[in-house]
C-alpha positions as a Markdown table, in Angstrom:
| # | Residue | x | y | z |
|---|---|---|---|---|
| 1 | Unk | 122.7 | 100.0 | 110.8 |
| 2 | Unk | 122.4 | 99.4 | 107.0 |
| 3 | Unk | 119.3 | 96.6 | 107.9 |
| 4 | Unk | 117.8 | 99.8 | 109.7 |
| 5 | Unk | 118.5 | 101.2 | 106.8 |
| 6 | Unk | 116.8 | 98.8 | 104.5 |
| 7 | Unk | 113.8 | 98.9 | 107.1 |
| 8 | Unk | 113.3 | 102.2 | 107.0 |
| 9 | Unk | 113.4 | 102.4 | 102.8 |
| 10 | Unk | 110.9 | 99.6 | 103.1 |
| 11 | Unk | 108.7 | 101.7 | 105.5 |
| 12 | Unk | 108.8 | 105.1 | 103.7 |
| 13 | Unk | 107.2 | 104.1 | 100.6 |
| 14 | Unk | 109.1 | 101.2 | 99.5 |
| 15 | Unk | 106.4 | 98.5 | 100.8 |
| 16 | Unk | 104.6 | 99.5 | 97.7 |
| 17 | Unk | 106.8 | 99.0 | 95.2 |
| 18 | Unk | 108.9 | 96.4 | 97.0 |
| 19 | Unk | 111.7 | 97.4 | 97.3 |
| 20 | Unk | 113.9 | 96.5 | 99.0 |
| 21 | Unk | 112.1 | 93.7 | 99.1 |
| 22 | Unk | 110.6 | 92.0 | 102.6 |
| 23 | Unk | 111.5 | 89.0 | 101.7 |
| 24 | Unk | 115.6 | 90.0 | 101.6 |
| 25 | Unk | 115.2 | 92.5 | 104.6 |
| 26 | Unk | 113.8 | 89.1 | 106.5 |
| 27 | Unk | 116.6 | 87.2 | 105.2 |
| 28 | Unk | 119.3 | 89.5 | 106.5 |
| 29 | Unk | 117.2 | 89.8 | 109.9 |
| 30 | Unk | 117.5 | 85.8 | 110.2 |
| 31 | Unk | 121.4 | 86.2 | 109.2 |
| 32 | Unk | 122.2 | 88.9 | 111.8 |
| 33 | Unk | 120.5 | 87.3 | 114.5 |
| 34 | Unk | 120.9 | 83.5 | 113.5 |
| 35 | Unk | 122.8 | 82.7 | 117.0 |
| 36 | Unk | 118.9 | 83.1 | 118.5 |
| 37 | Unk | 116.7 | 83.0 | 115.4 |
| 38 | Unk | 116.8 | 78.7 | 115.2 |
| 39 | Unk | 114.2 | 77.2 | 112.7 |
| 40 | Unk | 111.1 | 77.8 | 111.0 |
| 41 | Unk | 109.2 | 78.4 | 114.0 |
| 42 | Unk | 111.7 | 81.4 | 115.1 |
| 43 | Unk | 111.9 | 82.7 | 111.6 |
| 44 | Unk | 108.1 | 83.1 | 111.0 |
| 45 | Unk | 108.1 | 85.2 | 115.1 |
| 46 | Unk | 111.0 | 87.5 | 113.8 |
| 47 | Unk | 109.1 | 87.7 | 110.2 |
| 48 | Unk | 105.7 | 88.8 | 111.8 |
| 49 | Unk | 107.0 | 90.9 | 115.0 |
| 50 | Unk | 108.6 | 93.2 | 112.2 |
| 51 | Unk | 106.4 | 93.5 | 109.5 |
| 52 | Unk | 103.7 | 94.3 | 112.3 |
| 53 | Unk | 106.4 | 96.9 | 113.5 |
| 54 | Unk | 107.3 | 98.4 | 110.1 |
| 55 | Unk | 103.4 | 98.3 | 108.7 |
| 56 | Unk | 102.2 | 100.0 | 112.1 |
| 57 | Unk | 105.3 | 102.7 | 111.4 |
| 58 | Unk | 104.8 | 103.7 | 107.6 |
| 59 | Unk | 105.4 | 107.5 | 108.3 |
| 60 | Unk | 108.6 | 109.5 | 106.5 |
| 61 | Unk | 107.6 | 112.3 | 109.0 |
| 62 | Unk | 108.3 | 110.2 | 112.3 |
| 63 | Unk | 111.5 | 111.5 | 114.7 |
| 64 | Unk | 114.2 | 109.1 | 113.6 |
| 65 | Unk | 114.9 | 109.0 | 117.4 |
| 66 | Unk | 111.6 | 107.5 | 118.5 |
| 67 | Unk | 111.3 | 105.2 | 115.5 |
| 68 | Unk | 115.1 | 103.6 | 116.6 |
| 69 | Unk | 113.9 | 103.7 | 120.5 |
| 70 | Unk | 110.8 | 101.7 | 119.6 |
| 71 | Unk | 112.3 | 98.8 | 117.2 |
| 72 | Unk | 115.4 | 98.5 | 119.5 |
| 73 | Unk | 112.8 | 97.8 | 122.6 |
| 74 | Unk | 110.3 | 95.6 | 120.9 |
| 75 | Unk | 112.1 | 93.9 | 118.5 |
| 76 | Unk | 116.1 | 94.1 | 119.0 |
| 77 | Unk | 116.9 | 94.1 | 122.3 |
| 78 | Unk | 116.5 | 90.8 | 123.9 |
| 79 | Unk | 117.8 | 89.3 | 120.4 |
| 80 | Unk | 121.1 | 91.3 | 120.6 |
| 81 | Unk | 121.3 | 89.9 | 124.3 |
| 82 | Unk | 121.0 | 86.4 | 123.1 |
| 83 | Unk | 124.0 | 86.9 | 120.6 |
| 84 | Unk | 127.7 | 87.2 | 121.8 |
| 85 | Unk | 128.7 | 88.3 | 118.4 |
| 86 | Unk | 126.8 | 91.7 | 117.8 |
| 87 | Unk | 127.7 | 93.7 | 120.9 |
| 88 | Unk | 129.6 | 95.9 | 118.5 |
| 89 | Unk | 126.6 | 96.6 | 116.5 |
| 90 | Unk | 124.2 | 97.2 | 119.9 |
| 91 | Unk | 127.0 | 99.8 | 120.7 |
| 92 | Unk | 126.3 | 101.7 | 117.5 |
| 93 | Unk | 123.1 | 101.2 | 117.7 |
| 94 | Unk | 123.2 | 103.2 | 121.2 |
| 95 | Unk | 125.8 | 105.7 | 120.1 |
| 96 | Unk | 123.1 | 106.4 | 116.9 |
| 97 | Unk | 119.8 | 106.7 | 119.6 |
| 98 | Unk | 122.4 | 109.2 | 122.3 |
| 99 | Unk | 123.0 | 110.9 | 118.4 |
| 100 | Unk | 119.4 | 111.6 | 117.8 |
| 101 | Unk | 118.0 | 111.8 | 121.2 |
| 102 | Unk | 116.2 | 115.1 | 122.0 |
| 103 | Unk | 119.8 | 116.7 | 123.6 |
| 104 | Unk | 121.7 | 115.2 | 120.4 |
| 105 | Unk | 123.2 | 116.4 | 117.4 |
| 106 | Unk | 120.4 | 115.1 | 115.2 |
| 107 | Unk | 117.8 | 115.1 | 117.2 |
| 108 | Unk | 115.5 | 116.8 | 114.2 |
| 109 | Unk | 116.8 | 113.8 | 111.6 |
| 110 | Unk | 113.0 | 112.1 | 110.1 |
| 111 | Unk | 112.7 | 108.2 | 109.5 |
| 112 | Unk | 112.5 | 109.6 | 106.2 |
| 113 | Unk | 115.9 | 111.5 | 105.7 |
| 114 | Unk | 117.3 | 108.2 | 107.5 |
| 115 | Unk | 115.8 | 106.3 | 104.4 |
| 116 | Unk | 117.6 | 108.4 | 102.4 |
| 117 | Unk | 114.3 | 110.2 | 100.8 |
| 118 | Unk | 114.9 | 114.0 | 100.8 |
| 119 | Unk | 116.4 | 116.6 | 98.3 |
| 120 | Unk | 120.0 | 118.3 | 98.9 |
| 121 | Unk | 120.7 | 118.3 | 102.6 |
| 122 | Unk | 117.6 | 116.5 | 103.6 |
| 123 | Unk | 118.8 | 113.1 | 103.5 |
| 124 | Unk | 121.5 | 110.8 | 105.0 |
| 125 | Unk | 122.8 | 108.1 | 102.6 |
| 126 | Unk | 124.4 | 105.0 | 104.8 |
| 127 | Unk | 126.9 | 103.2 | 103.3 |
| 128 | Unk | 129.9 | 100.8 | 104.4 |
| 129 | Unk | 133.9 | 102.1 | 103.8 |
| 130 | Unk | 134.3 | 99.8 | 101.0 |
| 131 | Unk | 131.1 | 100.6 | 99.1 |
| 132 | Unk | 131.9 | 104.5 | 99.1 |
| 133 | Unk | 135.1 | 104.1 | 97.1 |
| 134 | Unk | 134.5 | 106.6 | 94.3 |
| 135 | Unk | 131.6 | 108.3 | 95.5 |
| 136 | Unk | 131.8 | 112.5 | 96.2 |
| 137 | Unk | 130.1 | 113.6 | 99.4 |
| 138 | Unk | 130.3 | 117.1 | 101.0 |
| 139 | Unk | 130.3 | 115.4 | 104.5 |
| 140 | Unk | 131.3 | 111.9 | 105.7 |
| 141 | Unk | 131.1 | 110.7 | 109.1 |
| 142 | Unk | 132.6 | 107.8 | 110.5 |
| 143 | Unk | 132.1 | 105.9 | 113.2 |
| 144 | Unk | 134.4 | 104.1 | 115.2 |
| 145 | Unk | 137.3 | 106.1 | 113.9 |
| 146 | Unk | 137.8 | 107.4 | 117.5 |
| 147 | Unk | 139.1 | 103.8 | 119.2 |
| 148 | Unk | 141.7 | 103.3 | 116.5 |
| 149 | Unk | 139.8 | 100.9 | 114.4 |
| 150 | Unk | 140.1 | 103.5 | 111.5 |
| 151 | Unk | 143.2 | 104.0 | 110.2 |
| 152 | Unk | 143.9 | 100.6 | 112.2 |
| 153 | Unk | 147.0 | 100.5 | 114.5 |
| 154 | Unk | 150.2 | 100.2 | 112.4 |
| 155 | Unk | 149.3 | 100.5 | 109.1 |
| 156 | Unk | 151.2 | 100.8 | 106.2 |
| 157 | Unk | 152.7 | 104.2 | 105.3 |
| 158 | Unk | 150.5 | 104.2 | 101.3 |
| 159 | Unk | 153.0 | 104.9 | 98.2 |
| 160 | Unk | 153.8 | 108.7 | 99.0 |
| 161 | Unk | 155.3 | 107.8 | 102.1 |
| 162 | Unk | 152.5 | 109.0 | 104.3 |
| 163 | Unk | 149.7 | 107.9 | 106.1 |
| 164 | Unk | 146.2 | 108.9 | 105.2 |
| 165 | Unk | 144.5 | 111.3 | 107.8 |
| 166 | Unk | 141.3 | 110.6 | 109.7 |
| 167 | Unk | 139.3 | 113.3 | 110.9 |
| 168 | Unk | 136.5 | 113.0 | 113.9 |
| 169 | Unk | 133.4 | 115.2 | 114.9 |
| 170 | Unk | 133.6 | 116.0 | 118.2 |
């Protein structure tokens, strides 16, 4: 989700002043999917099917939903088949589109609020567990927390003899 991420920035504006740079979104693509993405050959496909994608998609306005829908079908898909190690990251991937689908919870969110471009409540800022240390957000939503990844199973008890306390959206 954080390449997505870094696709979207690039899309909404950030083509022009590059950043994030192509060049590193490109190199994360060929690290994500290097189980099918062999040689130069593969690398230059991957590199032109997604700038085509992201040039032909430079829109802040666009329904998040669509945008997802489109790059998972043209571009993702048959990659993600061709790699046993990111089934986890199809699965979000699917449990983001059922999210933002018409019937979901954030079926209004923009390409652009998903780039984190907005004022206040207008944008969504993605970032891992680790990295958020120290930050102060009004909401947080995390996924996976509901299959006992998050606190993981037997944890610690932390040094006031508790155990911290998770919280899910249903």
């Amino acid at each position: 989700m954080r390449w997505l991420e870094q696709c979207t920035i690039w899309s909404c504006g950030g083509w022009e002043q590059s950043e994030p740079r192509f060049s590193r979104i490109t190199a994360e693509g060929y690290r994500i999917f290097s189980e099918v993405v062999h040689g130069d050959e593969e690398r230059m496909v991957l590199q032109r099917e997604l700038l085509a994608f992201l040039l032909a998609r430079r829109d802040a306005g666009l329904n998040l939903h669509e945008w997802l829908l489109s790059i998972r079908n043209e571009l993702l898909q048959s990659r993600f088949l061709g790699c046993r190690t990111l089934d986890d990251e199809a699965e979000v991937l699917q449990e983001f589109l059922d999210k933002t689908a018409p019937d979901g919870t954030a079926s209004e969110l923009t390409l652009g609020e998903f780039a984190g471009q907005g004022e206040g409540s207008d944008q969504l800022v993605l970032s891992t567990l680790h990295s958020a240390k120290g930050r102060e957000f009004t909401v947080v939503i995390l996924f996976g927390v509901d299959r006992g990844r998050i606190p993981r199973n037997h944890a610690s008890k932390g040094k006031y003899g508790r155990r911290a306390g998770c919280f899910t959206l249903g």
